[in-house]
C-alpha positions as a printed NumPy array, in Angstrom:
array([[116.916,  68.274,  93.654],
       [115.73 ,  72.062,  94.855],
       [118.643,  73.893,  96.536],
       [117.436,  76.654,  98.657],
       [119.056,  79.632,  99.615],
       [119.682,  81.891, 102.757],
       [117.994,  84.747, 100.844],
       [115.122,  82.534, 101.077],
       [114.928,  81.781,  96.915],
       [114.569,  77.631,  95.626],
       [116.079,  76.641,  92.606],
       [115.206,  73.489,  91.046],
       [117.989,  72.752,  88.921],
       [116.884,  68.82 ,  87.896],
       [117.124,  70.246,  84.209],
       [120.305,  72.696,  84.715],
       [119.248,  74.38 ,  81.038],
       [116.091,  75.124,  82.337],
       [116.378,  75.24 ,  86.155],
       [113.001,  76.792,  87.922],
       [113.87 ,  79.382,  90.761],
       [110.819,  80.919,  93.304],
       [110.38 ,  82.298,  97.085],
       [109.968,  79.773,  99.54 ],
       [107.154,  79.126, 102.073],
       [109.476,  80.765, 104.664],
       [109.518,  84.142, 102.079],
       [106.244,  84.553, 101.423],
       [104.853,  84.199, 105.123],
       [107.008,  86.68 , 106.212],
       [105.916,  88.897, 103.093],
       [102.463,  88.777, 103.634],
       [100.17 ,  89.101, 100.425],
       [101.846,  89.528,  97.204],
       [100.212,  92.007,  95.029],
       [102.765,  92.506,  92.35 ],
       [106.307,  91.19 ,  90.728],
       [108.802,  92.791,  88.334],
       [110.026,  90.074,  86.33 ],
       [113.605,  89.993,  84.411],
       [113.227,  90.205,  80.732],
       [114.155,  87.349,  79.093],
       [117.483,  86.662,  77.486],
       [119.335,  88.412,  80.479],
       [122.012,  86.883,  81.921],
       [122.923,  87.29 ,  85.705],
       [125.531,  86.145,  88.525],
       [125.053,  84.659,  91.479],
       [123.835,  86.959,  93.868],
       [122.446,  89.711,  91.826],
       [119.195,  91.322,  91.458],
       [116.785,  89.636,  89.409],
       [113.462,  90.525,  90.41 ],
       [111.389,  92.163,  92.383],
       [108.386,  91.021,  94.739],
       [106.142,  93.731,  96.599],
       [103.766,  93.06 ,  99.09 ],
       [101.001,  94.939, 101.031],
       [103.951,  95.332, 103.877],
       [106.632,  95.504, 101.439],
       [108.797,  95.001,  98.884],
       [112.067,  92.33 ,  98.22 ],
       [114.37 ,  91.762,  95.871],
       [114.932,  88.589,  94.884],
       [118.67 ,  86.912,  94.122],
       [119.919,  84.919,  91.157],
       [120.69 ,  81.973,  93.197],
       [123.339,  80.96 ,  90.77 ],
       [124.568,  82.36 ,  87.1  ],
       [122.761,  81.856,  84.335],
       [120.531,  83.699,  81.454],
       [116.88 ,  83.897,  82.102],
       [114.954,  81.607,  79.295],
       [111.563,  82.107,  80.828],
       [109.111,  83.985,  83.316],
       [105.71 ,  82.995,  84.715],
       [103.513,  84.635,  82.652],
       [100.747,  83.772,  85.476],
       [101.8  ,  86.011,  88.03 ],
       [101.359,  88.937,  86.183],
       [ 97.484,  88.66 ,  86.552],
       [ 97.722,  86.309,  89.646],
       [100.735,  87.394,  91.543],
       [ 99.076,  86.008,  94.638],
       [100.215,  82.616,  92.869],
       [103.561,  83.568,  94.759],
       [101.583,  83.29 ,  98.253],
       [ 99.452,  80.186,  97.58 ],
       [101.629,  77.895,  95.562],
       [105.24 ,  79.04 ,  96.387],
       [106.957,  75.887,  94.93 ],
       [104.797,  75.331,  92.235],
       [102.418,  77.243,  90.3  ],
       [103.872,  80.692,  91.888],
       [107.575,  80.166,  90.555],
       [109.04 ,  83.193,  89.186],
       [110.954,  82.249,  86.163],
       [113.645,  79.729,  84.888],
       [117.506,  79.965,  83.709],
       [120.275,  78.016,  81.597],
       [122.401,  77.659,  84.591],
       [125.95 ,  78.729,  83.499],
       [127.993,  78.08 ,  86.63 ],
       [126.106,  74.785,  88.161],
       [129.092,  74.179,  90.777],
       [127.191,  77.665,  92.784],
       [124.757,  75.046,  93.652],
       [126.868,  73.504,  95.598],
       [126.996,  76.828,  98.61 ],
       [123.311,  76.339,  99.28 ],
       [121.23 ,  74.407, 101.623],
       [119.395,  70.774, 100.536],
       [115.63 ,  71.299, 102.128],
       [116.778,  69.676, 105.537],
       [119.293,  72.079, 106.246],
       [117.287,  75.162, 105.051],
       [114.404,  73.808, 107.411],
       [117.071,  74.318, 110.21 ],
       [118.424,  77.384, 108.804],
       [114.644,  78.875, 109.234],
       [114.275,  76.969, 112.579],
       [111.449,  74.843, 111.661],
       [113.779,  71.903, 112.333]])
């Protein structure tokens, strides 16, 4: 199941040792075209809430969250060529890296994909 957040981050955390986290749709519209991201290095570890990357656009940049704890295991290497993957293919090919989740219960405080539709009000 992808758990979305109100920083506008997804998290797939099917595989909770390897859970996939991204921008949503709702992010990168309002970014406008991605033209570079600072990935975390991995082996860090985060908690929930912190800074874990970076996304800049022609308008501007954004940080994005650690949705919930964990240690980073993998980036997209494809977006550091392609970071426009980020615009085009939010929720699949654009993701931004995956993390062994070490406090799954976070997942809990954010949305399911109806209630983030109506927490962007495209409900």
């Amino acid at each position: 199941m992808i758990h979305f957040s109100s920083d506008h981050h997804w998290i797939d955390a099917t595989t909770p040792e390897l859970a996939t986290i991204g921008i949503t749709v709702h992010a990168q519209d309002a970014l406008g075209d991605i033209v570079f991201v600072q990935l975390p290095e991995v082996g860090q570890s985060f908690a929930q809430g912190a800074v874990v990357a970076v996304v800049e656009s022609v308008k501007t940049a954004a940080d994005v969250f650690m949705p919930a704890s964990g240690q980073v295991r993998e980036v997209n290497p494809a977006l550091k060529d392609h970071p426009a993957l980020a615009n085009s293919d939010p929720l699949g090919a654009g993701w931004l890296f995956k993390a062994r989740l070490s406090q799954v219960g976070e997942l809990e405080g954010l949305m399911d994909a109806a209630a983030y539709a109506d927490f962007c009000g495209q409900a």
